[in-house]
mmCIF file as Biopython writes it, N, C-alpha, C and O atoms, coordinates in Angstrom:
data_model
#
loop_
_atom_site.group_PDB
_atom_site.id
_atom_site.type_symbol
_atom_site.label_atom_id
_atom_site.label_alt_id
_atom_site.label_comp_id
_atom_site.label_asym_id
_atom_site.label_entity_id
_atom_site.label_seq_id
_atom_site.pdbx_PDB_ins_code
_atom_site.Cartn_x
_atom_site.Cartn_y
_atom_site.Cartn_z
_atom_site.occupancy
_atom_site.B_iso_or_equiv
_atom_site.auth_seq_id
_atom_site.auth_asym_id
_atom_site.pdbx_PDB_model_num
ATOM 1   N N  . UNK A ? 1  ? -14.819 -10.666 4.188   1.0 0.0 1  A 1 
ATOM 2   C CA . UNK A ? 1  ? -13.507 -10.054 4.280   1.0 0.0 1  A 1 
ATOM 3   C C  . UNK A ? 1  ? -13.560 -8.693  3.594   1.0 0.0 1  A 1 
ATOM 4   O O  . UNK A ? 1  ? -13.932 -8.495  2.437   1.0 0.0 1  A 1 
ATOM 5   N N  . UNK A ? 2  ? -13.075 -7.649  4.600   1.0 0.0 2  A 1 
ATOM 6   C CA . UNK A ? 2  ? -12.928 -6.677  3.751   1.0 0.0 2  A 1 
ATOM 7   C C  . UNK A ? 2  ? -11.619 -6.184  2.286   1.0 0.0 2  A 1 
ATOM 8   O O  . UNK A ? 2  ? -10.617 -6.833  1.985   1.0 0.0 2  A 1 
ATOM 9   N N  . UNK A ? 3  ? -12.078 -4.950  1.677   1.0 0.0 3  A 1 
ATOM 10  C CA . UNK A ? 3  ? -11.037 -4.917  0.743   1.0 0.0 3  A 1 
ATOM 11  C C  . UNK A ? 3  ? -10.792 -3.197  0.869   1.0 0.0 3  A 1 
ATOM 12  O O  . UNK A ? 3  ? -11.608 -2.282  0.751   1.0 0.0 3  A 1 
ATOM 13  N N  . UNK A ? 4  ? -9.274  -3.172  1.167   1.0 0.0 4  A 1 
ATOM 14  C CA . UNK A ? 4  ? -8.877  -1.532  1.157   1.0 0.0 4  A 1 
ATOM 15  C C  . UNK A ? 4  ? -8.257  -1.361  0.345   1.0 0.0 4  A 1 
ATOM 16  O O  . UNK A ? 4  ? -7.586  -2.285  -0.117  1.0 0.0 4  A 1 
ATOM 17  N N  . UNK A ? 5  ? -8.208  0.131   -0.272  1.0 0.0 5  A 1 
ATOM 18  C CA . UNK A ? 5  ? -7.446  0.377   -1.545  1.0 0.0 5  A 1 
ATOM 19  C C  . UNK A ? 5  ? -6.548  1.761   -0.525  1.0 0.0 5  A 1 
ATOM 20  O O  . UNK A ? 5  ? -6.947  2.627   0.253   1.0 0.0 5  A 1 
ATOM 21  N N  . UNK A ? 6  ? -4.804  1.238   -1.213  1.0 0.0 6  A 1 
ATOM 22  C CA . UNK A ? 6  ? -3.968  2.091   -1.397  1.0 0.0 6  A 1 
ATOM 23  C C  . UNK A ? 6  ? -2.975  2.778   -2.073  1.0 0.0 6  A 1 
ATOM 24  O O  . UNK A ? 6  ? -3.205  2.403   -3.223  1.0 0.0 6  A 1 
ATOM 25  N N  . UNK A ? 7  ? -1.966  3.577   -2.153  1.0 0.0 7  A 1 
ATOM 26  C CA . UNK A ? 7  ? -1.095  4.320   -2.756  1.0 0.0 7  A 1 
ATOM 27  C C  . UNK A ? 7  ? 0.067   4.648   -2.293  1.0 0.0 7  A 1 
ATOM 28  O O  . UNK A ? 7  ? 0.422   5.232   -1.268  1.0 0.0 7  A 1 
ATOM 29  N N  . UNK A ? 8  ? 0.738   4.101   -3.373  1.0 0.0 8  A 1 
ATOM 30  C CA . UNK A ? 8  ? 2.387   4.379   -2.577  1.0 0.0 8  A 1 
ATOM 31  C C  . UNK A ? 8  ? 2.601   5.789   -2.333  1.0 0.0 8  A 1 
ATOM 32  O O  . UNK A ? 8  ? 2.355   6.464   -3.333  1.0 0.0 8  A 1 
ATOM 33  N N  . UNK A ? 9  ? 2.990   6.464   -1.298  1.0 0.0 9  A 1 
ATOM 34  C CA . UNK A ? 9  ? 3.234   7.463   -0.949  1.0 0.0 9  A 1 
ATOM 35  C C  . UNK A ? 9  ? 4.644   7.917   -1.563  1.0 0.0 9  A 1 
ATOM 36  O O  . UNK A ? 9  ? 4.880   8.646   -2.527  1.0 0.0 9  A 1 
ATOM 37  N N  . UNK A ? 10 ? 5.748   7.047   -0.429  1.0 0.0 10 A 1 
ATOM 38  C CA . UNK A ? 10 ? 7.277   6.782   -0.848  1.0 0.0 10 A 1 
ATOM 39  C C  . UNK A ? 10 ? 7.550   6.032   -0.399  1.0 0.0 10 A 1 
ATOM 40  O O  . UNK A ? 10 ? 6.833   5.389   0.368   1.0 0.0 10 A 1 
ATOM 41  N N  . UNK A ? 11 ? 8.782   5.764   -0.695  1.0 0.0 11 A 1 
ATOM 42  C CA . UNK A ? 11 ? 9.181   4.416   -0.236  1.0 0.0 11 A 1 
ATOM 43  C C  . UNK A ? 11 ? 11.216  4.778   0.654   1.0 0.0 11 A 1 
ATOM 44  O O  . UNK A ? 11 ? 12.215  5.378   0.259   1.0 0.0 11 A 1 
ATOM 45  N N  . UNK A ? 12 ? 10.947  4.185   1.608   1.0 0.0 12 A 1 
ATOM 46  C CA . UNK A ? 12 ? 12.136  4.404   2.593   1.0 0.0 12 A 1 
ATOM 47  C C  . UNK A ? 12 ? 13.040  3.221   2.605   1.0 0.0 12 A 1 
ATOM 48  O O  . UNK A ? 12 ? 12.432  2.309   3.164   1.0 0.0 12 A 1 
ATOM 49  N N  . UNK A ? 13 ? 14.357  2.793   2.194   1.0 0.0 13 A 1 
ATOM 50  C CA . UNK A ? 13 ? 14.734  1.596   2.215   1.0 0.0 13 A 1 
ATOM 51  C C  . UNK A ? 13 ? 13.937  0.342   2.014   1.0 0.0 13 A 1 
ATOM 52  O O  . UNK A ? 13 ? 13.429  0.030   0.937   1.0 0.0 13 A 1 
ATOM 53  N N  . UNK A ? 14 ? 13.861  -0.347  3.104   1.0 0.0 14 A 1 
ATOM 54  C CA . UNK A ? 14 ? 12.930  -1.813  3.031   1.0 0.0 14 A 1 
ATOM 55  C C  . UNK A ? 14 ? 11.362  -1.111  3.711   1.0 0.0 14 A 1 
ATOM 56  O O  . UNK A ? 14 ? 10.749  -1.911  4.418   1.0 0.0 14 A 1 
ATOM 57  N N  . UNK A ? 15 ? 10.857  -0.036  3.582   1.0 0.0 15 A 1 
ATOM 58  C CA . UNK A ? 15 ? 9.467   0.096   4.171   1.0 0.0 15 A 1 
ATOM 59  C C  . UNK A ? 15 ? 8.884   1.052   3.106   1.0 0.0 15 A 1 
ATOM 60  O O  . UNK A ? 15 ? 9.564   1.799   2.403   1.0 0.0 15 A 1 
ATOM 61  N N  . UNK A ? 16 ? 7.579   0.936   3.076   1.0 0.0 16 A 1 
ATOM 62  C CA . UNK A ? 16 ? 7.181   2.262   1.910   1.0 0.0 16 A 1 
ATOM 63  C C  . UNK A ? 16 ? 5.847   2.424   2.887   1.0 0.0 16 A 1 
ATOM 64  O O  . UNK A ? 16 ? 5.323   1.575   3.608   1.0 0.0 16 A 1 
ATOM 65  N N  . UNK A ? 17 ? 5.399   4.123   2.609   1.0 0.0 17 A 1 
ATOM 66  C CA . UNK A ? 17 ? 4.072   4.625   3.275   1.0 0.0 17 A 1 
ATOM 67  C C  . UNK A ? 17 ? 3.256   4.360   2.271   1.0 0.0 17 A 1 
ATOM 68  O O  . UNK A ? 17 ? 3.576   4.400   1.083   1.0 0.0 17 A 1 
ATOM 69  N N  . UNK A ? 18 ? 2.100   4.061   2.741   1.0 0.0 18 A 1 
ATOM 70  C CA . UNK A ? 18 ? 0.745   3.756   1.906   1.0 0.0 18 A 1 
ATOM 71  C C  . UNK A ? 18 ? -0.046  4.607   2.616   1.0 0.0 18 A 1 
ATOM 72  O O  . UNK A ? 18 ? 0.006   4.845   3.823   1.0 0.0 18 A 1 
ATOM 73  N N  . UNK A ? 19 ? -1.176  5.289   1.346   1.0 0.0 19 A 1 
ATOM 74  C CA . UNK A ? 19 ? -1.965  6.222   1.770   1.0 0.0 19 A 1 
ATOM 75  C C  . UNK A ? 19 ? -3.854  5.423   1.565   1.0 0.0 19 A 1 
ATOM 76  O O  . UNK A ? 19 ? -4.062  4.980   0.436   1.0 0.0 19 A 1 
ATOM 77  N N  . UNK A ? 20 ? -4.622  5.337   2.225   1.0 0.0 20 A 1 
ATOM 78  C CA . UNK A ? 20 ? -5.672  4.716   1.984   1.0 0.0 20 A 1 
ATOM 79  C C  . UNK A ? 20 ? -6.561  5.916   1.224   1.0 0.0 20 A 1 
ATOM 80  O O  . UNK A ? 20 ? -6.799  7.090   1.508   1.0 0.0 20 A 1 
ATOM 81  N N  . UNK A ? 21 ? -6.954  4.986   0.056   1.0 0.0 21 A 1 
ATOM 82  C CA . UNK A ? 21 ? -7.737  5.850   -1.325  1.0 0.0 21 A 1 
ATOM 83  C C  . UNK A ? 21 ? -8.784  5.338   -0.937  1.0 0.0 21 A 1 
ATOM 84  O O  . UNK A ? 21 ? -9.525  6.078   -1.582  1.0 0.0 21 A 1 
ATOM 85  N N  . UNK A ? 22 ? -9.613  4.535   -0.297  1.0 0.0 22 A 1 
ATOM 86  C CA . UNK A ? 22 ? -10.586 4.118   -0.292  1.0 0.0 22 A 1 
ATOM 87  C C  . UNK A ? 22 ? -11.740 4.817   0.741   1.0 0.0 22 A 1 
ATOM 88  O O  . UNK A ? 22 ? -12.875 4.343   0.789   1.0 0.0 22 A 1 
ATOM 89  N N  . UNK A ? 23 ? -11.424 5.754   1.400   1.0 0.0 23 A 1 
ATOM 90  C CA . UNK A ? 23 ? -11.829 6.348   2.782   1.0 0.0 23 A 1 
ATOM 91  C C  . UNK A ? 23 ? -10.931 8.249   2.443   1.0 0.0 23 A 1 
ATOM 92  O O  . UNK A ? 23 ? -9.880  8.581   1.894   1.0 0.0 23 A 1 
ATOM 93  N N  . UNK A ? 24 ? -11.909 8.923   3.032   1.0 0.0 24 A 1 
ATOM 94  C CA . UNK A ? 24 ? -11.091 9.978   3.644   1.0 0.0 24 A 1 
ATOM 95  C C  . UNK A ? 24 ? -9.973  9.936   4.720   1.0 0.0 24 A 1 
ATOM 96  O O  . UNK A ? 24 ? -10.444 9.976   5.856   1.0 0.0 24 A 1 
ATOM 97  N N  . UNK A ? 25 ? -8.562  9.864   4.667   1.0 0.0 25 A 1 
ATOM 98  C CA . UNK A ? 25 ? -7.837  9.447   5.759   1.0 0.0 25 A 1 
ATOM 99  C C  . UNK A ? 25 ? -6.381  10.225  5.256   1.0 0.0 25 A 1 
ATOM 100 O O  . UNK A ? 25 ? -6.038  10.050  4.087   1.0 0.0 25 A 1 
ATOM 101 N N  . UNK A ? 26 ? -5.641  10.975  6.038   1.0 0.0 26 A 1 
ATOM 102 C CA . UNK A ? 26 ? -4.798  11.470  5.818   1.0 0.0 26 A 1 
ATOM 103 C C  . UNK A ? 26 ? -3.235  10.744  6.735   1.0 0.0 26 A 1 
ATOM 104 O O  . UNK A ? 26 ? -2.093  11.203  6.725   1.0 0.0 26 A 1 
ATOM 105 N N  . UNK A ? 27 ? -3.599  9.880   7.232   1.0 0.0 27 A 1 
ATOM 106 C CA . UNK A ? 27 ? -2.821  8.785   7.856   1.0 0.0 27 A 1 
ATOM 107 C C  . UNK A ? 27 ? -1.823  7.988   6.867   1.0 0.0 27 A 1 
ATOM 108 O O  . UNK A ? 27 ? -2.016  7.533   5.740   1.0 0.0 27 A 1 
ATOM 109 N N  . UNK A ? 28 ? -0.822  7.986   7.603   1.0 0.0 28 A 1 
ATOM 110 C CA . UNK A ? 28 ? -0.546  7.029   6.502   1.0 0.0 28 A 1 
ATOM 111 C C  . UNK A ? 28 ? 0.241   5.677   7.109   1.0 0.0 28 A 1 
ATOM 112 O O  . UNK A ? 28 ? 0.514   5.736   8.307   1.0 0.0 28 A 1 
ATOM 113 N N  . UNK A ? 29 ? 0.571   4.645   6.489   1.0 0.0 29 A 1 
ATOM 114 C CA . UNK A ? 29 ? 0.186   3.534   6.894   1.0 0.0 29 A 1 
ATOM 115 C C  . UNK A ? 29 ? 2.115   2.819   6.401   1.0 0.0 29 A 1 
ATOM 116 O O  . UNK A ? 29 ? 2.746   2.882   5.346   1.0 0.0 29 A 1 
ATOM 117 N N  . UNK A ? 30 ? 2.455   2.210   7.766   1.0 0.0 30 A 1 
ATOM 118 C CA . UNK A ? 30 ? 4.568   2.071   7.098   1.0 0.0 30 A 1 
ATOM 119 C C  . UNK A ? 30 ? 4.277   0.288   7.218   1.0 0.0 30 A 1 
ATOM 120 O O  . UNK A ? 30 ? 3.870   -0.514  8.058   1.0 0.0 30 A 1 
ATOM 121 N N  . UNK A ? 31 ? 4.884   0.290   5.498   1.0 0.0 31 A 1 
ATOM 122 C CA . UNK A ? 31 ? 4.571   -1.238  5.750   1.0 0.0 31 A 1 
ATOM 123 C C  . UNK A ? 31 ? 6.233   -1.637  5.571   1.0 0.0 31 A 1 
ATOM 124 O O  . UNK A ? 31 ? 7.063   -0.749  5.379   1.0 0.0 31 A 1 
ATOM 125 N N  . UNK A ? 32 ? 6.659   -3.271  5.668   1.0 0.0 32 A 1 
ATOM 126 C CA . UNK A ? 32 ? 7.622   -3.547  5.471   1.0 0.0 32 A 1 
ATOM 127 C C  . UNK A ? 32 ? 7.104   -4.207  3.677   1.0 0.0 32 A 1 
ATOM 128 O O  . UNK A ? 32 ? 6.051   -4.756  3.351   1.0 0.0 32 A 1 
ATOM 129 N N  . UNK A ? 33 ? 8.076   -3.934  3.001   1.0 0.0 33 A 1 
ATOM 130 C CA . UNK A ? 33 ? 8.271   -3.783  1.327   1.0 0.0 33 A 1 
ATOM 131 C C  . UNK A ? 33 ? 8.242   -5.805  1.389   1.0 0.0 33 A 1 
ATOM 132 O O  . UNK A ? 33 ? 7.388   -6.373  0.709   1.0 0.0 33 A 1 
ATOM 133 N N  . UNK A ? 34 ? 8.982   -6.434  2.026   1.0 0.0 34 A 1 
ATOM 134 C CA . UNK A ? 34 ? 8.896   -8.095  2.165   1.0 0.0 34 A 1 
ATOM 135 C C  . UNK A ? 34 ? 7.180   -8.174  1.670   1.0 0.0 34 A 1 
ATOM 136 O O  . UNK A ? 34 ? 6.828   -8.811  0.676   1.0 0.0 34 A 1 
ATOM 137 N N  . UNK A ? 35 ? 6.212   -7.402  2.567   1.0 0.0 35 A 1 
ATOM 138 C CA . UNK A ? 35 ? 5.349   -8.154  2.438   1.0 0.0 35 A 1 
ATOM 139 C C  . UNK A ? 35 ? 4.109   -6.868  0.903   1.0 0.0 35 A 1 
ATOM 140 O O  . UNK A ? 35 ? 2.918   -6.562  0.850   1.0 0.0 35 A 1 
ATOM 141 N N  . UNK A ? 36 ? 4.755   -6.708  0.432   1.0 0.0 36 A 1 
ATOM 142 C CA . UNK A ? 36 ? 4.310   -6.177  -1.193  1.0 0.0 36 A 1 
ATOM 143 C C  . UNK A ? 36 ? 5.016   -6.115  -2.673  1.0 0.0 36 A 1 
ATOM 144 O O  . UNK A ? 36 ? 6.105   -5.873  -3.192  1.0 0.0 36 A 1 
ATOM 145 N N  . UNK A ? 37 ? 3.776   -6.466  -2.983  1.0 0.0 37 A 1 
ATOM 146 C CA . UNK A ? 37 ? 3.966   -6.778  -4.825  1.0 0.0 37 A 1 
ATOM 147 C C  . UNK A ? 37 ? 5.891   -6.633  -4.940  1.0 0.0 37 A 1 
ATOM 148 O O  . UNK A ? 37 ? 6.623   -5.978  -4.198  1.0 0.0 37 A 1 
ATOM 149 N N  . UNK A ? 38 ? 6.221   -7.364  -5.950  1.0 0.0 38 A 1 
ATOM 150 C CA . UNK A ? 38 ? 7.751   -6.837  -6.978  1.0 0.0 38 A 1 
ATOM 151 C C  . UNK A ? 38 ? 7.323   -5.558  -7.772  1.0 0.0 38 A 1 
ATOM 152 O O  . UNK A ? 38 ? 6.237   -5.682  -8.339  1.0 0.0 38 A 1 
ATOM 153 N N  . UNK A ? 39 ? 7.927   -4.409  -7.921  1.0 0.0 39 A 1 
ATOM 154 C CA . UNK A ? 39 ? 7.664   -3.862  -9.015  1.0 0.0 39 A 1 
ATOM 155 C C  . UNK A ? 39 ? 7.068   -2.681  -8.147  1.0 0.0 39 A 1 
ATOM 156 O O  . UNK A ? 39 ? 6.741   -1.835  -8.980  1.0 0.0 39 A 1 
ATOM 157 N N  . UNK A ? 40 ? 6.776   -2.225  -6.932  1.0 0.0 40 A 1 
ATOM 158 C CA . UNK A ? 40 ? 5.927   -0.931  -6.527  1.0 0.0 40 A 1 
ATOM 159 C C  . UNK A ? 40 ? 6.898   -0.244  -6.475  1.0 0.0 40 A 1 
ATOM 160 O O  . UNK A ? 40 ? 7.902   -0.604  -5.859  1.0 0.0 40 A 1 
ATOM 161 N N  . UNK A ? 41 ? 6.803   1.022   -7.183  1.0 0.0 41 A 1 
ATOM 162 C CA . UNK A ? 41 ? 7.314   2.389   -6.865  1.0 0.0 41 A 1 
ATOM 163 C C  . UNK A ? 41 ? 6.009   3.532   -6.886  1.0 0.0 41 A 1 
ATOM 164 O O  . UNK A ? 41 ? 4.917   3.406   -7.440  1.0 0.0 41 A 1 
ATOM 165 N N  . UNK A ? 42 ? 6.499   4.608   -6.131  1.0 0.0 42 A 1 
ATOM 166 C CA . UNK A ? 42 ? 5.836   5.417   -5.899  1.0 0.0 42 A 1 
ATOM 167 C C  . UNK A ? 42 ? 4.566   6.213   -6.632  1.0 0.0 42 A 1 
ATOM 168 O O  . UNK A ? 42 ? 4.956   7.067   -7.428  1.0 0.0 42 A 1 
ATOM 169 N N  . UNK A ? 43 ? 3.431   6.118   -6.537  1.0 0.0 43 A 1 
ATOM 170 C CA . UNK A ? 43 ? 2.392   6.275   -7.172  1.0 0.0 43 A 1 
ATOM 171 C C  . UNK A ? 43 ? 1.628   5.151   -7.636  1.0 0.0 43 A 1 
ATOM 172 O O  . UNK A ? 43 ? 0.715   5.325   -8.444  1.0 0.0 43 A 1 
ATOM 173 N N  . UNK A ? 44 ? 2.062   3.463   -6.981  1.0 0.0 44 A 1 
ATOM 174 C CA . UNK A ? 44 ? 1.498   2.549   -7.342  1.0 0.0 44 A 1 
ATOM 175 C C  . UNK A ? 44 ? 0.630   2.447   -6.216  1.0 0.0 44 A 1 
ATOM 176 O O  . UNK A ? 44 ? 0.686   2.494   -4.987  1.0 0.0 44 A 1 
ATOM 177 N N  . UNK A ? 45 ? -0.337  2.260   -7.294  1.0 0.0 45 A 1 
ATOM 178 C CA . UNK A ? 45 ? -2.247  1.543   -6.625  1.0 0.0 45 A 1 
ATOM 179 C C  . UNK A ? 45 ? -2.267  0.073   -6.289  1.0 0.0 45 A 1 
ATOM 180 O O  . UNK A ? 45 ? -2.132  -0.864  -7.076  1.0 0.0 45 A 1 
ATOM 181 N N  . UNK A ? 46 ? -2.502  0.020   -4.692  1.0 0.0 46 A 1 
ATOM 182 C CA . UNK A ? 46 ? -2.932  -1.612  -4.025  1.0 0.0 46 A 1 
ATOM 183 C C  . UNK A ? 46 ? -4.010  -1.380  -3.792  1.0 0.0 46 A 1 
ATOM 184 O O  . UNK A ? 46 ? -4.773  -0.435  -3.592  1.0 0.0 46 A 1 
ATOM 185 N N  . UNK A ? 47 ? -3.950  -3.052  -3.880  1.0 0.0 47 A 1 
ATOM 186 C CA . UNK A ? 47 ? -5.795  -3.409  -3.239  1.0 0.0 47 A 1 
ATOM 187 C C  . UNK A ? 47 ? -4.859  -4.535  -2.013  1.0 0.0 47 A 1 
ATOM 188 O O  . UNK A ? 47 ? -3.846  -5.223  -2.132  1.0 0.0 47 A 1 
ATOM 189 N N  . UNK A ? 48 ? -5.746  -4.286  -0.950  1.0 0.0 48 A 1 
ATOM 190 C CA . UNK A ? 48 ? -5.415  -5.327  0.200   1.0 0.0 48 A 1 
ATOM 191 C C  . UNK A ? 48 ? -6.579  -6.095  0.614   1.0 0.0 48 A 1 
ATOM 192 O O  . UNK A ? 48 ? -7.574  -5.566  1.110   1.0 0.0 48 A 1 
ATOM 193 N N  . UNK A ? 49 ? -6.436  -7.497  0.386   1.0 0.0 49 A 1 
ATOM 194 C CA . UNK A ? 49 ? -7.491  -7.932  0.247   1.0 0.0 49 A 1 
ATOM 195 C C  . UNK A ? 49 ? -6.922  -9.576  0.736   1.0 0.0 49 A 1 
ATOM 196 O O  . UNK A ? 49 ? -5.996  -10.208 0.228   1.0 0.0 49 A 1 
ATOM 197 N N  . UNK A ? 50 ? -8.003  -10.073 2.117   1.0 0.0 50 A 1 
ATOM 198 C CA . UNK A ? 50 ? -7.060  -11.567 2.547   1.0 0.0 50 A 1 
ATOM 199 C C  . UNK A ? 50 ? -5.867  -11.961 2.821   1.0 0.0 50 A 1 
ATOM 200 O O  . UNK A ? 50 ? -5.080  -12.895 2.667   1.0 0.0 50 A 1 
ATOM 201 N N  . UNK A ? 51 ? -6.062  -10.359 3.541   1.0 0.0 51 A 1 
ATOM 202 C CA . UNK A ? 51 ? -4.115  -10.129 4.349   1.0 0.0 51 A 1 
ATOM 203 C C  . UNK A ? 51 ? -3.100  -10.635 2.924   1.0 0.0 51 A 1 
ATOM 204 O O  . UNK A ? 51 ? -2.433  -11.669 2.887   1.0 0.0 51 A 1 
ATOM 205 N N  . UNK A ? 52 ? -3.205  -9.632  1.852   1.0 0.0 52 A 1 
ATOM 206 C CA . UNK A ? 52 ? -2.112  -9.926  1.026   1.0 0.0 52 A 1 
ATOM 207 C C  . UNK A ? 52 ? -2.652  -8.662  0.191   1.0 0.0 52 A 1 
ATOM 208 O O  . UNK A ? 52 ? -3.862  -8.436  0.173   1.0 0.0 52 A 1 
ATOM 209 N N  . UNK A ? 53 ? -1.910  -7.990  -0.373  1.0 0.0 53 A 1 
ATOM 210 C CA . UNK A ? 53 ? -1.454  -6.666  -1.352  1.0 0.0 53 A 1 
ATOM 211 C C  . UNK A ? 53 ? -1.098  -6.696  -2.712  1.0 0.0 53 A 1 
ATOM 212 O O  . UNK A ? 53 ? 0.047   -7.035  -3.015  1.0 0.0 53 A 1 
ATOM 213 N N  . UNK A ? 54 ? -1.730  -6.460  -3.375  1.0 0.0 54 A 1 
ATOM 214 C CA . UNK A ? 54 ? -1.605  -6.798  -4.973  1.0 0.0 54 A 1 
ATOM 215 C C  . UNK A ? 54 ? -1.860  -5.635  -5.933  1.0 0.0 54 A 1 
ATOM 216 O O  . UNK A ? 54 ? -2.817  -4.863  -5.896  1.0 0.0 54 A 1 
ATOM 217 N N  . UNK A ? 55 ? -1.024  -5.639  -6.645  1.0 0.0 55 A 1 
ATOM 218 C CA . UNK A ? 55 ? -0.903  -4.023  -7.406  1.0 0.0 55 A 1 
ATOM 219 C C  . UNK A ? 55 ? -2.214  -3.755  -8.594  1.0 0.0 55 A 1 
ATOM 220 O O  . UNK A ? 55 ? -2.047  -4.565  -9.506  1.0 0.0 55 A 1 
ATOM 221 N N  . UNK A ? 56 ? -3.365  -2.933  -8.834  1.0 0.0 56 A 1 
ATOM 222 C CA . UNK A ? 56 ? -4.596  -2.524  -9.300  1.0 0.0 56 A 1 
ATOM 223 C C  . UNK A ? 56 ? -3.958  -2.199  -10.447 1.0 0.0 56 A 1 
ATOM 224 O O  . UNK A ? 56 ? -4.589  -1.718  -11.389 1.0 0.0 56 A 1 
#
């Protein structure tokens, strides 16, 4: 299984952009907030790892 690392970009109501730190990639990635950590605000570091997101 792989493991990607990201960064809260911002966060929009119930969705926040994640930026992938783990790769060169200027993409960014709209998740729904249901499915990440309590507690992310902007400038928080994930690891995604076994389809689940957990704050580094």
């Amino acid at each position: 299984m792989e493991t990607w690392y990201y960064t809260v970009v911002s966060i929009d109501g119930d969705y926040a952009n994640l930026k992938r730190t783990d790769i060169e990639s200027d993409d960014l990635k709209l998740v729904a907030r249901a499915l990440l950590p309590e507690g992310i605000a902007e400038g928080t570091n994930l690891k995604y790892e076994f389809m689940q997101y957990s704050i580094v």
